[in-house]
GUNUZA-740995 format. One record per residue: x, y, z of N, C-alpha, C in turn; residue in three letters. Coordinates in steps of 0.02 Angstrom, whole numbers, plus 50000, padded with zeros to 5 digits. Atoms other than C-alpha are relative to their C-alpha. Layout:
<atoms>
XYZXYZXYZALA;...
</atoms>
This chain:
<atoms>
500505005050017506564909852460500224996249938UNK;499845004950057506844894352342499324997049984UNK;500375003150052505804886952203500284995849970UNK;499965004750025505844871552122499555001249925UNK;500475001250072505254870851917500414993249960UNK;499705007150056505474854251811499755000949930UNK;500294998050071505134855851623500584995849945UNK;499435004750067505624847351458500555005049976UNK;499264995950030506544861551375499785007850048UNK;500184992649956506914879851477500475003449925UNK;499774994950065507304894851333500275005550042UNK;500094994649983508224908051396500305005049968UNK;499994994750033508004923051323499125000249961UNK;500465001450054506324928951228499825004849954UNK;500054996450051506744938051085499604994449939UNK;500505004650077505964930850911500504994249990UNK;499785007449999507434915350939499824998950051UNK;500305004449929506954913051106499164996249986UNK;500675002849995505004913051097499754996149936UNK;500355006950076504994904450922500314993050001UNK;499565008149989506194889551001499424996450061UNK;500575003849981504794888951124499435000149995UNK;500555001250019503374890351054499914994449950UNK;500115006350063503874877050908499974993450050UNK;499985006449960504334865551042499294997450044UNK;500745000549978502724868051136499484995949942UNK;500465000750033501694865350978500114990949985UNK;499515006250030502884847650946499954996350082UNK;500285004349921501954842751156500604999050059UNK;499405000749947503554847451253499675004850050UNK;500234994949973503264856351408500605006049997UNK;499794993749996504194874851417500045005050038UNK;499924992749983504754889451500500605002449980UNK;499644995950036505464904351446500035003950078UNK;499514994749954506804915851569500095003649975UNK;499944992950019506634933051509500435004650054UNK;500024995849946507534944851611499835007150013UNK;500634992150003506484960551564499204999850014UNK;500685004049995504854946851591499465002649952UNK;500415001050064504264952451405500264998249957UNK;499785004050045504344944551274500165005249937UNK;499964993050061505044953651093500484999050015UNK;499394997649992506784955751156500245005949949UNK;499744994950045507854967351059499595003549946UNK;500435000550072507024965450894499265005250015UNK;500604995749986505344971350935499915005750082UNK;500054995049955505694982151113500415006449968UNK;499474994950034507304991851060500314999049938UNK;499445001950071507834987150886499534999649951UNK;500185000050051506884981550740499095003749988UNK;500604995349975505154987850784499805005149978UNK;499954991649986505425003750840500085002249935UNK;499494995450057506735007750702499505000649956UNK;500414999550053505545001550568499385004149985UNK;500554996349993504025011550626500285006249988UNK;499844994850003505065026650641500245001849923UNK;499904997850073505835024550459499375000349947UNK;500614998750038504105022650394499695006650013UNK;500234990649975503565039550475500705005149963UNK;499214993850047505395049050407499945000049937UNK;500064999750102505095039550223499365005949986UNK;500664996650007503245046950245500025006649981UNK;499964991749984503855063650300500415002449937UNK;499635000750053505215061550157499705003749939UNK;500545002650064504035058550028499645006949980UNK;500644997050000502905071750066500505007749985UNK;499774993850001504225086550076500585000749914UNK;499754999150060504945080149891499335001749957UNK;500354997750063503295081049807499815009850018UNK;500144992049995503355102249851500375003349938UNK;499814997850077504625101649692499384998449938UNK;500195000150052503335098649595499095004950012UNK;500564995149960502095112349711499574996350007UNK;500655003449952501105100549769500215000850084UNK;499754999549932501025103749976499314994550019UNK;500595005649960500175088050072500255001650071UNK;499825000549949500655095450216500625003350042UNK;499554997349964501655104350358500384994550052UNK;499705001949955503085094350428500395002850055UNK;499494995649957503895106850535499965000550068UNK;500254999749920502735104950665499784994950019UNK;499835005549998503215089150698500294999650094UNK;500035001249923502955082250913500454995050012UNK;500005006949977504185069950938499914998350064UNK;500365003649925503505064951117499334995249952UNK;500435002250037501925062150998500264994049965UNK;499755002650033502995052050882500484991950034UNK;499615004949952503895041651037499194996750010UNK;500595001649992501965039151092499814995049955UNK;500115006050038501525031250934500264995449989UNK;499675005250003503025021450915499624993450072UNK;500185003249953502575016251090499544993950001UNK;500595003550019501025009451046500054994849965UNK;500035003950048501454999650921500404991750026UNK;499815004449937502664990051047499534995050038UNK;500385002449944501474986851179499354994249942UNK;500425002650029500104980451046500374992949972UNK;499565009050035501404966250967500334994850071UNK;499865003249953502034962651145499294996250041UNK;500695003649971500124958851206499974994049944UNK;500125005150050500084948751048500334992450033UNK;499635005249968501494937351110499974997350071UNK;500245003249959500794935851249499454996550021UNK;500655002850007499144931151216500534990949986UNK;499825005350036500164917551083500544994950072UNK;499505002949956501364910451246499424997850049UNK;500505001049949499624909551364499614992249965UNK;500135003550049498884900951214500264991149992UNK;499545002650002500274888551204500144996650059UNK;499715003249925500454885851385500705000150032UNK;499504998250005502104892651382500135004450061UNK;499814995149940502744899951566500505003049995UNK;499404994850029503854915851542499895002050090UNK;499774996849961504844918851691500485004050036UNK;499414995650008505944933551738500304999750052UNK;499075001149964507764935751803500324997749946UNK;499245000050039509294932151759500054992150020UNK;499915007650004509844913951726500674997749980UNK;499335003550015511564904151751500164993350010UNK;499945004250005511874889651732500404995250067UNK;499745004349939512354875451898500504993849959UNK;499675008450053512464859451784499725000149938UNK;500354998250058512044855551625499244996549986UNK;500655001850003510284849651672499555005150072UNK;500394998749952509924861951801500305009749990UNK;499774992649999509834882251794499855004750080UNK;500324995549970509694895651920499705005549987UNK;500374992750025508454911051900500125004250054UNK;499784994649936508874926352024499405005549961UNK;500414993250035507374939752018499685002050062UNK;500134995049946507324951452169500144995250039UNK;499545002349931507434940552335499804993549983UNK;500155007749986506774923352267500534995749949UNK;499575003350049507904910652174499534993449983UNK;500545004950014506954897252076500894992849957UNK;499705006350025508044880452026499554997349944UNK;500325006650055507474873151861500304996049975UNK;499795005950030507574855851820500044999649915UNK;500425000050087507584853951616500544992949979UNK;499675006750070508044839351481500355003549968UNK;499774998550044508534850351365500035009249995UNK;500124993050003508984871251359500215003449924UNK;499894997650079508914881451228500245008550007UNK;499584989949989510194901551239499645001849944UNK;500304997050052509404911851158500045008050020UNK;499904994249977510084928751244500215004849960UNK;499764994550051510504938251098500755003750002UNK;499354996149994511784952051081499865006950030UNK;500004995049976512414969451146500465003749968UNK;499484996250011513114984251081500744999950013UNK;499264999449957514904985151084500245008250008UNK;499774995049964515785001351179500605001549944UNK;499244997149996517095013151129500564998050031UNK;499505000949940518785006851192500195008250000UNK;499544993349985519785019951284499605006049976UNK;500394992750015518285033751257499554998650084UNK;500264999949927517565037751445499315001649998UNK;500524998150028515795040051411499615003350083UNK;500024995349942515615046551612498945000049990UNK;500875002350003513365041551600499805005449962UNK;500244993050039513345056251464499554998849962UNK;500625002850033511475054451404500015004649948UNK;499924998250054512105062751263500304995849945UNK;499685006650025512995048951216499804993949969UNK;500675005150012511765037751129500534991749987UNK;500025006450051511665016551091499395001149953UNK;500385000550028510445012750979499304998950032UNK;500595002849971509095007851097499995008750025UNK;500134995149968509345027251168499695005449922UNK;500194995550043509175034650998499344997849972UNK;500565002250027507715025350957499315001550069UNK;500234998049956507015033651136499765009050008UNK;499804995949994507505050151102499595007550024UNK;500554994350001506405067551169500165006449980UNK;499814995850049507345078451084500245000949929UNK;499825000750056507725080950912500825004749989UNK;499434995349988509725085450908500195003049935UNK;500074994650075510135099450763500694995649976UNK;499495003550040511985091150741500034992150028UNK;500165005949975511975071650762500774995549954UNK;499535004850032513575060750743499904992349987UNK;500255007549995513425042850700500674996649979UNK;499585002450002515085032650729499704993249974UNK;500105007350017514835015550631499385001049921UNK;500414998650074514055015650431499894994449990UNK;500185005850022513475000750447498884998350019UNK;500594997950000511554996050444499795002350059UNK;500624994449959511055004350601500215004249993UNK;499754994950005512095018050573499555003649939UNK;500364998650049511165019350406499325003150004UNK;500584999149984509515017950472499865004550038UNK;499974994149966509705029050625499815005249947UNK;499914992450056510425043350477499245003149973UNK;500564998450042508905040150377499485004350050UNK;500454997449949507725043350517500165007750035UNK;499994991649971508555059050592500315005749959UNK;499934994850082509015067950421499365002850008UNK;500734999050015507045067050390499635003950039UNK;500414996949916506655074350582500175006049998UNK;500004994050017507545087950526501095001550043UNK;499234999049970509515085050614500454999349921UNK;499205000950045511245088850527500354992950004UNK;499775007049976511925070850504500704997749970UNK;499335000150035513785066650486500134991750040UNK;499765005349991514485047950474500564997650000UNK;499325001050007516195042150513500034992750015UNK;499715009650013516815022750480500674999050003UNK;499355002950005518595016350512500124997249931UNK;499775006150076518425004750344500375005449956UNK;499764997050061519235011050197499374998649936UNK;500905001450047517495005850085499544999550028UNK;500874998949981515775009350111499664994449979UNK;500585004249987514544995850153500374993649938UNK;499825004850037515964981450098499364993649981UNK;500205005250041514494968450108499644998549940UNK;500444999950070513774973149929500565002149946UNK;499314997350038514864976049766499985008650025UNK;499874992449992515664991549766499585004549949UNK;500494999050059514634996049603499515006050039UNK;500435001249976513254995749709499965006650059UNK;499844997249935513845003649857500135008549981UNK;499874994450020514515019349747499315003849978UNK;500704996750044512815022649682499605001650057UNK;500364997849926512025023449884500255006649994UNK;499694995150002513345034249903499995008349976UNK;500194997250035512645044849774499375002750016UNK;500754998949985510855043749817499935002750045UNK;500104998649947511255049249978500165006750017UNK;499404997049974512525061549984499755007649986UNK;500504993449984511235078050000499564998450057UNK;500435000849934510455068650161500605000050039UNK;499605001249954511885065350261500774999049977UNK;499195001750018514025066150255500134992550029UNK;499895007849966514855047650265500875001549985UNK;499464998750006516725051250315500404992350013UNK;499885007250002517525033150280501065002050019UNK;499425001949988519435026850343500085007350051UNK;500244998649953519085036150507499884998450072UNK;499984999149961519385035350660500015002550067UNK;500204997149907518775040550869500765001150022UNK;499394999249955520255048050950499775000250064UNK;500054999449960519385054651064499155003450016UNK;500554996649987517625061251121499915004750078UNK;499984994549973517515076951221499425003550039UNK;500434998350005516025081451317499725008950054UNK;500224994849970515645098851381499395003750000UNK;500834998449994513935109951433499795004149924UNK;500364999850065513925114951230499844993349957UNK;500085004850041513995097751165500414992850019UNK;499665005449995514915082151115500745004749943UNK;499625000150054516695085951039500464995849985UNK;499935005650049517285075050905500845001949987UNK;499665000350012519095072650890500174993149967UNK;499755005550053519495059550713500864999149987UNK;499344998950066521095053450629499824997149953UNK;499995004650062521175048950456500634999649968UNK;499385003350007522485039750415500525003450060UNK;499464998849942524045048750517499855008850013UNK;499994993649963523295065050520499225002150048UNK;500524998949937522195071750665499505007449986UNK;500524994150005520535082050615499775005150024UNK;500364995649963519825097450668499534996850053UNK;500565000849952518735096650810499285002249973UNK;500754996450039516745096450775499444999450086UNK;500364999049943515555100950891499334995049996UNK;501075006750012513665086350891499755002550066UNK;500414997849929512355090651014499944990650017UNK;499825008949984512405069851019500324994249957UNK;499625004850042513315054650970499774993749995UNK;500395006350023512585038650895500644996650020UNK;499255005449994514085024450949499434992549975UNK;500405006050013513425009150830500574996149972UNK;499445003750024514984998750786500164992250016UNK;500025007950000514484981150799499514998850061UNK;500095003049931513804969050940500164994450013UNK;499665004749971514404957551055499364995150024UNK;500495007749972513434938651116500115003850094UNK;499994998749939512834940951280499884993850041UNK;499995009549974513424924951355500365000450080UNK;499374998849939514534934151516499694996350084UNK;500264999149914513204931151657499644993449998UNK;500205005549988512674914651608500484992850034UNK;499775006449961514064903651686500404995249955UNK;499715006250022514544894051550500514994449979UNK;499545001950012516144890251564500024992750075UNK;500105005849943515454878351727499864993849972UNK;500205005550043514914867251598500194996849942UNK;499615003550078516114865251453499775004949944UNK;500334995850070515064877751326500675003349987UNK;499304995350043516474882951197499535007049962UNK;500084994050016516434898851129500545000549926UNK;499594998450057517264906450961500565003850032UNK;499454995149964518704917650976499505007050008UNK;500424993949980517304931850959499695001250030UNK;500565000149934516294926251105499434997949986UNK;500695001750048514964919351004500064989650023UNK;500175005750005514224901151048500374995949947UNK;500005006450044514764885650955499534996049991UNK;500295004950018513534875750853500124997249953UNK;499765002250071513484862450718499225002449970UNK;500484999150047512234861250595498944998350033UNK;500424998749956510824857650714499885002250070UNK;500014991149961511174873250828500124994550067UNK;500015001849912511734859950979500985001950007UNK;499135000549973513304865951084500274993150004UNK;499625006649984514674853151110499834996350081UNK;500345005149916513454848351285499454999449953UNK;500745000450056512064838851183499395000750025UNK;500694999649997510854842551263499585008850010UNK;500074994850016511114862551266500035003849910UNK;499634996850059510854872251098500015007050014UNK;499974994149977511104888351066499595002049918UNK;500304998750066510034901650933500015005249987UNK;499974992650008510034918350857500685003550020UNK;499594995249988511114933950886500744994450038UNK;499515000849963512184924351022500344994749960UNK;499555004950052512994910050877500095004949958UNK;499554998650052513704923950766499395002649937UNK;500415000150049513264931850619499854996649939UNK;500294992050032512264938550497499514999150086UNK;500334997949922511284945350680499395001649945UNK;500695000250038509484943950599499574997050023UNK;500715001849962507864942050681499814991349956UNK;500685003850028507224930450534500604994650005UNK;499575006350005509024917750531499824997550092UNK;500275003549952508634916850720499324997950018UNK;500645005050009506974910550688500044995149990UNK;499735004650043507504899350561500284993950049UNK;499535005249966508824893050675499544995550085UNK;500405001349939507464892050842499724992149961UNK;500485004950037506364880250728500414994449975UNK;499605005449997507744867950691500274996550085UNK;499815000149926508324868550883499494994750037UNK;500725002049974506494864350923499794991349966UNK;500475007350028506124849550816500594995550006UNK;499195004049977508174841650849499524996850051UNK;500185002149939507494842151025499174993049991UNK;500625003749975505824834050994500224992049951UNK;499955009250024506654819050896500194998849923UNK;499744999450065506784824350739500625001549956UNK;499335001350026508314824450607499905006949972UNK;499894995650062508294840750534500575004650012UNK;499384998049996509624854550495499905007749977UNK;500024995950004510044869250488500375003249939UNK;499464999450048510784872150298499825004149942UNK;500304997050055510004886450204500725000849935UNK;499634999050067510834890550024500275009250033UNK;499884993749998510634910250078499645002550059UNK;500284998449940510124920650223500055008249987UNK;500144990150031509374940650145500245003950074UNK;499824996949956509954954450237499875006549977UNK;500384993950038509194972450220500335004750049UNK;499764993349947509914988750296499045004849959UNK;500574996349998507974997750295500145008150004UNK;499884992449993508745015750262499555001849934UNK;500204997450039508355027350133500365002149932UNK;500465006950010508365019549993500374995750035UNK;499945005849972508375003150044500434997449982UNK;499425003450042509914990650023499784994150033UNK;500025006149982509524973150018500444994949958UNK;499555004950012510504957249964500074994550031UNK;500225009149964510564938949975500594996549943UNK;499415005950065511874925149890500635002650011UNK;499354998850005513544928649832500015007549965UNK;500134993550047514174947049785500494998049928UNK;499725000450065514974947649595500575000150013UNK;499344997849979516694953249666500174993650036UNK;499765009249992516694936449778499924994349958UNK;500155004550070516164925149639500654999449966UNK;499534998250034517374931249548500684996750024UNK;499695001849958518714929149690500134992850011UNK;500195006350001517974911949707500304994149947UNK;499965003350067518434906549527499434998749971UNK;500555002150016516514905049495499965003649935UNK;500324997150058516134910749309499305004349999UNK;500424996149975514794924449334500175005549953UNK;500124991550030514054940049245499445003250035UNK;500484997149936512894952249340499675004349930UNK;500754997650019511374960349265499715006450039UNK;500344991849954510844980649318499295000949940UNK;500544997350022509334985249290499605007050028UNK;500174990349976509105006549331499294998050018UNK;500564999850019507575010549387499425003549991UNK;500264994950023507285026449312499574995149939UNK;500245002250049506915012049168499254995950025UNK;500465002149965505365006249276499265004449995UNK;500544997849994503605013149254499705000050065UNK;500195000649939503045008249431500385005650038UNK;499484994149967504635017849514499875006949986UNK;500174992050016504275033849397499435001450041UNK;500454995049975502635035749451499884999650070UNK;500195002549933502955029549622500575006850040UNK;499694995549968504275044249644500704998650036UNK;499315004549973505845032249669500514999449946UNK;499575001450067506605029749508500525003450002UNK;499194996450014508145041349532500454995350037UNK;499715004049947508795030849677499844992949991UNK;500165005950004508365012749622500574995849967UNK;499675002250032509374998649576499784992050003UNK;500135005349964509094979449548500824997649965UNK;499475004150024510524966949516500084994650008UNK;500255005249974510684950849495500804997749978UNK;499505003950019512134938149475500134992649965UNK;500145006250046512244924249374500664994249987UNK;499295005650027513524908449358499704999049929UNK;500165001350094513624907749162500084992949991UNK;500095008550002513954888749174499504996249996UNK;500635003549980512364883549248499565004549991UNK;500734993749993511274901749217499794999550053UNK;500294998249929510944899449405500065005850045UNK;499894992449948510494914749502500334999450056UNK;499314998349931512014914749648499935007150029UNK;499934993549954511604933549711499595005749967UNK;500244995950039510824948549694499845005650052UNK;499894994749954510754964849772499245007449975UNK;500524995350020509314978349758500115006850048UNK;499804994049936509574995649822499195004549982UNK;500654995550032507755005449804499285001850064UNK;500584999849942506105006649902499744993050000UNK;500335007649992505324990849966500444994349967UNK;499625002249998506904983949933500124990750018UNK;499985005349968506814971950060499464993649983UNK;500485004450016505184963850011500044996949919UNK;499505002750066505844960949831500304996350004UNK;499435004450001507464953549884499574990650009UNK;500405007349984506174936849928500144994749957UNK;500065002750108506004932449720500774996950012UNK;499495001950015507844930749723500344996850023UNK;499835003449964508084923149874499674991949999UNK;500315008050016506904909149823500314995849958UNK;499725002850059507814907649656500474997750023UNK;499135003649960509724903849742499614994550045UNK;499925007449975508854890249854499814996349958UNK;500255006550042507624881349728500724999849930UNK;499485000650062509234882849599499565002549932UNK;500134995750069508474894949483500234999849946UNK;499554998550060508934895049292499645008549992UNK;500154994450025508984915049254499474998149947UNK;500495000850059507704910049120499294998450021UNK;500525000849970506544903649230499655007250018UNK;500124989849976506364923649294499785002949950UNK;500134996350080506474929749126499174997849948UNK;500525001450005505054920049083499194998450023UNK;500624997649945503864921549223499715007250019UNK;500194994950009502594933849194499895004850064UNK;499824997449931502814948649324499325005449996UNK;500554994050009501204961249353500325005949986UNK;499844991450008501304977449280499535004450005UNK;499424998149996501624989849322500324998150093UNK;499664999849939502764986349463500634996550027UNK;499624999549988504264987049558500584992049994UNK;499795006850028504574966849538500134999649932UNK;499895000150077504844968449351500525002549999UNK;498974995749977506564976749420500364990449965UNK;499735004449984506854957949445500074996649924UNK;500025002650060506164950549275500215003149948UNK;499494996850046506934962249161500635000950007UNK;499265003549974508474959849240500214994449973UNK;499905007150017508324942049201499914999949930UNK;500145001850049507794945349025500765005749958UNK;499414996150024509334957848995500644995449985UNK;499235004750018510574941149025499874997349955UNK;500005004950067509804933648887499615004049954UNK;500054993950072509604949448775499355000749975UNK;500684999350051507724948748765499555005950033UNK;500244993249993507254964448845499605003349960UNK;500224995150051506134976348778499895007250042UNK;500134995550002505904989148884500655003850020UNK;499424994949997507834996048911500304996049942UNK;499745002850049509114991648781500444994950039UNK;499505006149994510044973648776500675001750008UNK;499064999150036512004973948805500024995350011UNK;499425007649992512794955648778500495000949966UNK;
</atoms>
């Protein structure tokens, strides 16, 4: 059976770049549909990825939290007897309630979400395939928005071993495994850790790099390192030879550097080591769409491929892979299309690994600056030296930092490693676009007590007027 659909712009994909490229466009009197091929909306982000994870690290910090204040004999509580089915349940919930949301907001809107898979004929006409009917849509204008996918082990046989986790399986999981490997130290690898340290698993991390979590100074990175390194092992310049799977486990055969490790036994294995654009099943090489050498879309500055009347948004153009830059980027896509001149040219684009603590960061790090030829001094501010942190039970593990071009005193970067991390990093991310003078910070009064005063005493340390840790200039 064939269908016929005509429409101003078709989106396909509807993760948070899909449904925010058509819902802006909708609101801007275009008509719309959205090609899901799971036929809900959320994609990654809110089904298997950011969601989930985040609900679950708020339940592990919780559980965290609750089993440090027993050093000081206070007991709020038995975590031991801890359901995760219960714990999948609630996550569950929390899913289904934000996915009704988006769908209310797409009904709302007038926005038709329809599922299958979608490849491209011409560059004004798609096909949808979903069970035995095929639908032809006409459109003016399309907007990719298919995100990304885990990338695989080469040369490791993984034979459908549901021991074998991606990230969407560990964030499923109905057992809690006692040893848990996690190939890749990068933020999901992080996050995962955090979460199944807290559940109560043995957690060991192995990374090919030779440095831990290059995108922050190393400073920075040494002091996680620190904070961490009684929750979970992080075995760096590291390498999969081979993975082994028999009816006791997973076994782990590494090299580092030229010599070849003992064997370790994991009841499962996290594989999180990047992801790839998922551009294979759309066709588009029928139509001219270039690609990078990494498989990643080509856009310019208002997200249109080299066919003008296709753009592309989110995950599948490359990184930083971030729910909120493919927003960003949907909402330029959307208003191009409806006529308007705008662009896509932020100063900075924050980026948070949500583990335990938190590492966030936005701008330039001190070490590239540097690199750069940019004149720059950086600014720590502990935040054992914090009243909010002490009594908030964070202060051993806290850090803020900021970066500064000494030329202009303009804030260029800044990195925060602590709790609520991420919601912090905002302040600093405002300062690098509106062109902040560090003084401006330093002199904007911050409520006390609390964890934002990381930021303003920071700022009052580059210009030696501190009072509550001591000045160094």
């Amino acid at each position: 059976m064939k269908k016929h659909i005509n429409v101003n712009v078709v989106v396909i994909g509807g993760g948070p770049a899909g449904y925010s490229a058509a819902f802006r466009c909708s609101d801007l009197g275009l008509s719309v549909l959205i090609i899901e091929k799971y036929g809900v909306l959320g994609g990654t982000c809110l089904n298997v990825g950011c969601i989930p994870s985040k609900s679950l690290l708020y339940l592990t910090n919780l559980i965290k939290e609750i089993k440090e204040f027993s050093k000081y004999n206070i007991n709020l509580g038995n975590s031991n007897e801890l359901d995760i089915s219960q714990i999948m349940c609630w996550k569950n919930n929390i899913i289904n309630k934000l996915n009704r949301g988006l769908s209310d907001m797409a009904k709302h809107r007038k926005v038709n979400i329809l599922q299958g898979t979608a490849n491209f004929l011409t560059k004004n006409l798609i096909e949808v395939i979903h069970k035995d009917i095929v639908y032809n849509v006409q459109f003016d204008n399309a907007v990719i928005a298919t995100g990304s996918a885990p990338i695989l082990l080469p040369n490791i046989l993984y034979n459908n071993d549901s021991r074998i986790w991606s990230s969407t399986d560990a964030l499923n999981c109905t057992v809690i495994p006692k040893n848990l490997l996690i190939i890749g130290a990068g933020v999901i690898g992080l996050e995962m850790a955090t979460i199944y340290n807290s559940l109560g698993s043995q957690v060991d991390i192995i990374d090919s790099s030779t440095r831990f979590f290059p995108s922050i100074d190393k400073d920075i990175s040494d002091m996680f390192v620190q904070y961490t390194k009684n929750d979970f092992n992080i075995y760096l310049n590291t390498s999969v030879v081979n993975l082994i799977a028999n009816s006791s486990g997973i076994i782990l055969k590494t090299k580092k550097d030229s010599d070849i490790l003992q064997n370790k036994l994991y009841n499962n294995v996290l594989i999180s080591i990047g992801r790839n654009a998922n551009t294979n099943n759309l066709n588009l090489s029928s139509i001219g769409i270039k690609l990078n050498s990494l498989g990643f879309i080509k856009v310019n500055s208002q997200m249109r491929t080299n066919v003008s009347n296709i753009f592309a948004v989110g995950d599948v153009v490359g990184a930083p892979m971030v729910a909120h830059k493919g927003i960003h980027e949907a909402h330029i896509a959307a208003e191009v299309i409806s006529g308007k001149n705008h662009f896509f040219e932020p100063k900075v684009i924050p980026c948070i690994a949500y583990c335990d603590p938190e590492i966030a960061w936005t701008g330039i790090t001190e070490e590239n600056a540097k690199l750069k030829g940019i004149n720059c001094r950086s600014v720590i501010m502990p935040w054992k030296f914090s009243g909010k942190a002490i009594s908030s039970n964070c202060s051993e593990n806290g850090v803020t930092k900021l970066i500064v071009d000494t030329d202009s005193h303009r804030v260029i970067g800044g990195i925060i490693v602590g709790r609520h991390a991420g919601e912090l990093l905002s302040e600093i991310n405002l300062a690098i676009e509106m062109g902040c003078d560090i003084e401006d910070i330093a002199l904007t009064i911050h409520s006390h007590p609390s964890l934002s005063e990381s930021i303003n005493i920071s700022a009052q340390l580059f210009n030696g007027t501190a009072t509550d840790i001591i000045n160094k200039i």
